[in-house]
C-alpha positions as CSV (number, residue, x, y, z in Angstrom):
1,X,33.0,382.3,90.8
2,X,29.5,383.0,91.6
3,X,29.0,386.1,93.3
4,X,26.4,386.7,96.0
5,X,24.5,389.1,97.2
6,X,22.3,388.9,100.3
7,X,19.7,390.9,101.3
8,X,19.3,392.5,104.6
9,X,16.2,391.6,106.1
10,X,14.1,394.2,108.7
11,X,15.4,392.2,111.5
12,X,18.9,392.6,110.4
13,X,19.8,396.1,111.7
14,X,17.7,395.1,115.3
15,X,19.8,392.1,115.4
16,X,23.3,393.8,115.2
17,X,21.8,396.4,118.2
18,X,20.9,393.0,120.1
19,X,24.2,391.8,119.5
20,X,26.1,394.7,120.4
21,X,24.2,395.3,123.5
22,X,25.3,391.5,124.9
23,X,28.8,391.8,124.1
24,X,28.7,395.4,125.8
25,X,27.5,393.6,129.0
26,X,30.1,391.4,128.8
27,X,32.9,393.3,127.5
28,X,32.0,395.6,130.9
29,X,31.9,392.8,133.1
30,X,35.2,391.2,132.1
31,X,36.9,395.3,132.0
32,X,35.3,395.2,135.6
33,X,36.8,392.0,136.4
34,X,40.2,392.1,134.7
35,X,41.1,396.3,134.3
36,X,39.2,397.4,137.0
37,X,35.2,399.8,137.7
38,X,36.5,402.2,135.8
39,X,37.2,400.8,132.7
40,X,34.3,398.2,133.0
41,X,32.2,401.3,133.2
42,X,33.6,403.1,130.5
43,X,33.1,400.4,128.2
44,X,29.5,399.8,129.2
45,X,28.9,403.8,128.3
46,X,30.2,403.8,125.4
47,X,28.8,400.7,123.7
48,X,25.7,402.0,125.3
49,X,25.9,405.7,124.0
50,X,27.1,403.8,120.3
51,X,24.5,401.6,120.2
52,X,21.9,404.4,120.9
53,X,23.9,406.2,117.9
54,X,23.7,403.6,115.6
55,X,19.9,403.3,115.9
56,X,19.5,407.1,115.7
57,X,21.0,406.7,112.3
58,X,19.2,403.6,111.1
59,X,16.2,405.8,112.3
60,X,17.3,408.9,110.2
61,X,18.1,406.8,107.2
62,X,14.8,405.6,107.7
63,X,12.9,408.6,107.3
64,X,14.6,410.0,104.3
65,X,14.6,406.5,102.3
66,X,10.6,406.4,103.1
67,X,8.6,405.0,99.9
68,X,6.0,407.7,100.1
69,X,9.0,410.1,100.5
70,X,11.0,411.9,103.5
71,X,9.5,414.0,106.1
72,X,11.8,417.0,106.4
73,X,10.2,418.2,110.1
74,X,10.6,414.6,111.1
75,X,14.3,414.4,110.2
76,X,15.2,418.2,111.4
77,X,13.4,417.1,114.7
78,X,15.7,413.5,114.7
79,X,18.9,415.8,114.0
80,X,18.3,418.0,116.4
81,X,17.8,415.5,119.4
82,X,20.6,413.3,117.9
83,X,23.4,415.8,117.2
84,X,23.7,417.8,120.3
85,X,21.8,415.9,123.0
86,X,23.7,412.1,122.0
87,X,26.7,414.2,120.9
88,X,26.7,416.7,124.0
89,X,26.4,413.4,125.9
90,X,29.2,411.4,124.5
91,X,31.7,414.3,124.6
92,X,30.9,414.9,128.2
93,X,31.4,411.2,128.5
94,X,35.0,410.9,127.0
95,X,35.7,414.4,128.5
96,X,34.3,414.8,132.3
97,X,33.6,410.9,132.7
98,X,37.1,409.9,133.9
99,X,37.2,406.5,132.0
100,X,40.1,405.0,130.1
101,X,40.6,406.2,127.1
102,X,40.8,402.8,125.8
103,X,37.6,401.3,127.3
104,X,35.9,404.4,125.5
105,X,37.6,403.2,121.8
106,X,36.7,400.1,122.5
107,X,33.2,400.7,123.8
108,X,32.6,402.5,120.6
109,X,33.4,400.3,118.2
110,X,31.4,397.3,119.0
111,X,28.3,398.1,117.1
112,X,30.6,398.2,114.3
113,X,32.4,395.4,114.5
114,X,29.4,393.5,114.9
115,X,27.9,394.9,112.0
116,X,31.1,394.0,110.1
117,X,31.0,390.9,111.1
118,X,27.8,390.0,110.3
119,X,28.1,391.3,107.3
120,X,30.9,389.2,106.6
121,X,29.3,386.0,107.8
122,X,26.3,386.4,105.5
123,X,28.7,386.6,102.0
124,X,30.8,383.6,103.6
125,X,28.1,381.7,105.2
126,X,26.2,380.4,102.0
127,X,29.4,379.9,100.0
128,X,30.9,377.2,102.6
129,X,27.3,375.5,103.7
130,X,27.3,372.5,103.6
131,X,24.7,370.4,101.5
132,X,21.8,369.1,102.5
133,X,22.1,365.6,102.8
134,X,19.3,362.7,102.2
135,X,19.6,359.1,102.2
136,X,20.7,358.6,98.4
137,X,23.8,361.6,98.8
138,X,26.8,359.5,97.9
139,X,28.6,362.3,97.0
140,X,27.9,364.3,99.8
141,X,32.1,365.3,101.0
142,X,33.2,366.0,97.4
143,X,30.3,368.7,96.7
144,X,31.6,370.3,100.3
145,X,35.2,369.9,99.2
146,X,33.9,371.8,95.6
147,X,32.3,374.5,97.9
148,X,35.2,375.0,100.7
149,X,37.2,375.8,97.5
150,X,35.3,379.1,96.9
151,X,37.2,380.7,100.0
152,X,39.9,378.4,99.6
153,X,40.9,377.7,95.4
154,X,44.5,376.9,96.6
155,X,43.2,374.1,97.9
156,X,43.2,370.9,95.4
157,X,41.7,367.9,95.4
158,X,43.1,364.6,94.6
C-alpha cells in the first residue's frame, strides 16, 4: 500500500481557525436554541477563547521554527501575554462565568476536532478520489473500485 504524505500548506492552519470559528457560531446558536443562553454562551466563549489559543501557539511555533532563527524577546513577549492574560481569562471563564460545564468542554475542543478532522480528510481524501474521467475511460468504475479498496481491502471484487 502506498503511503501518503501531504503537506500542510500556509493556508492550512488559517483554515482550521475559519472553520472552528463557524461551527462555534453555530454550535452556540443551537446550545441557545436547544440547552438554553447559558450554555449557548458558554460554548461561544470557549471555542472563542480556544480558537484565540490555538493561534497563539501556531504564532509561538512560528517564531521559534523561523529560517533565519528564533527571536527569544519575541517569544518571551508572546508567552507572557499568552500564559497569563488568555490563561487568567479562560480560568475566570470556567470559574466565575457560570456556564455549563459541558458547553465549556465542548467549546474547547472544536479547534481540535477540526484540526483532526481535517487532518484525517487529507490522508483519506486522495486515497478514495475518484479518477479523472475523459471521453476514452472505459475502465473508469474498476480503477475506483481498485482505489475504494485502500480503506476498504475486505472488500473483493468479482
Amino acid at each position: 500500500m502506498e503511503r501518503t504524505n501531504p503537506q500542510v500548506d500556509e493556508g492550512f492552519l488559517r483554515r482550521v481557525g475559519v472553520v472552528s470559528l463557524i461551527i462555534t457560531a453555530l454550535g452556540a446558536l443551537l446550545g441557545i436554541y436547544y440547552l438554553g443562553w447559558r450554555w449557548g454562551a458558554g460554548f461561544a466563549a470557549a471555542g472563542v477563547w480556544s480558537v484565540l489559543n490555538f493561534k497563539a501557539l501556531e504564532h509561538l511555533v512560528r517564531l521559534a521554527i523561523r529560517p533565519e532563527g528564533h527571536q527569544k524577546g519575541a517569544i518571551a513577549l508572546a508567552l507572557v501575554i499568552k500564559l497569563p492574560v488568555l490563561y487568567g481569562l479562560g480560568i475566570l471563564m470556567a470559574w466565575k462565568g457560570g456556564f455549563p460545564a459541558g458547553a465549556l468542554l465542548a467549546g474547547f475542543a472544536v479547534p481540535l476536532v477540526v484540526l483532526v478532522l481535517k487532518t484525517v480528510g487529507q490522508i483519506v481524501a486522495p486515497r478514495v478520489a475518484l479518477p479523472e474521467r475523459g471521453a476514452d475511460d472505459a475502465d473508469h468504475l474498476p480503477r475506483a473500485l481498485d482505489r475504494a479498496q485502500v480503506l476498504a481491502p475486505e472488500i473483493t471484487r468479482p
